[in-house]
N, C-alpha and C positions, 0 to 999 in steps of 0.2 A: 565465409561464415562470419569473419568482421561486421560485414555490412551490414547482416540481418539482425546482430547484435547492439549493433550503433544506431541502425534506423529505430527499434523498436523501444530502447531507452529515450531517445532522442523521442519519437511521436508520445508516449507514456508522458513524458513531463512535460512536453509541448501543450498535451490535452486536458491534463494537471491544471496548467497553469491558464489555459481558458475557460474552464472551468471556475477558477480563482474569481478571477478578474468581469465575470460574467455578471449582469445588471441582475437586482431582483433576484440574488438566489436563491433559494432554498436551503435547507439543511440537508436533505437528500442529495444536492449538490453538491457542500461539502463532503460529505463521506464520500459521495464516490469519486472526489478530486483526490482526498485522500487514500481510498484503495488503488489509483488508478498510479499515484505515487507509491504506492507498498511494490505495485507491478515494478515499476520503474527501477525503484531498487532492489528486490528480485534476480531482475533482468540482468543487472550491473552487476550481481553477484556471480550468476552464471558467466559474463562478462571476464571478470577478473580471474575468476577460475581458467575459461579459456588461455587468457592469456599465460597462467602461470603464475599467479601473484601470489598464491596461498603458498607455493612451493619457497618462493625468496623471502616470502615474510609470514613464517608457519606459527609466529605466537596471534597471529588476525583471524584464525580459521574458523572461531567458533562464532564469531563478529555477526555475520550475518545468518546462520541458525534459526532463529526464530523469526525471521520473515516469511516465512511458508505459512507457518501457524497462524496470521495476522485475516488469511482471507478469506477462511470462516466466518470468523465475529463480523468483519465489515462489509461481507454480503449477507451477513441477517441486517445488520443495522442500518444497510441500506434499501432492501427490500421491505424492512420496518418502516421507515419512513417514508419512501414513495409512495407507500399506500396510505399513509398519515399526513395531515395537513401539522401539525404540530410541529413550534419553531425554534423547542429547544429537547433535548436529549436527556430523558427522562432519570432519574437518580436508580431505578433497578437496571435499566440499561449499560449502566457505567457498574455494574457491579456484576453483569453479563460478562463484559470486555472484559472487567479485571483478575475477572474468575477463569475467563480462560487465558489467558495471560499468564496466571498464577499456575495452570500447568505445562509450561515450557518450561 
């Protein structure tokens, strides 16, 4: 169970970060290097749970909570913009995000 643990953090920010790094990006690029990192940590949440770390260190547990919540907004706002040639992220957009943000 480790391994499929470790692979899948481990490709998540692998993919992240080519993504990043990638020529000519886009803005739909970044978001989904950015959701693709929300997965990543996530994963490593689920991760640490396995291992037991919420148990030795129970004042962290709420820590990661609201990363579940994150992949809504950033699969609208990535589907928004692959269908948009548009290169930068609109001021109602940012009050989408903060709005559901604002209920976690």
């Amino acid at each position: 169970m480790d391994v499929i643990f470790i692979c899948g953090i481990f490709m998540s920010f692998f993919i992240a970060f080519l993504l990043l790094t990638k020529r000519n990006k886009a803005l739909s690029d970044k978001i989904l290097a950015t959701w693709i990192t929300v997965i990543g940590l996530h994963l490593l949440s689920y991760y640490l749970y396995h291992l037991g770390f919420w148990e030795r260190y129970p004042h962290m547990i709420g820590i990661t909570a609201p990363i579940p919540l994150l992949h809504g907004p950033l699969l609208y706002l990535y589907t928004l913009y692959s269908m948009r040639a548009d290169a930068h992220i609109r001021k109602i957009d940012y009050l989408h995000f903060a709005f559901s943000l604002y209920l976690i």
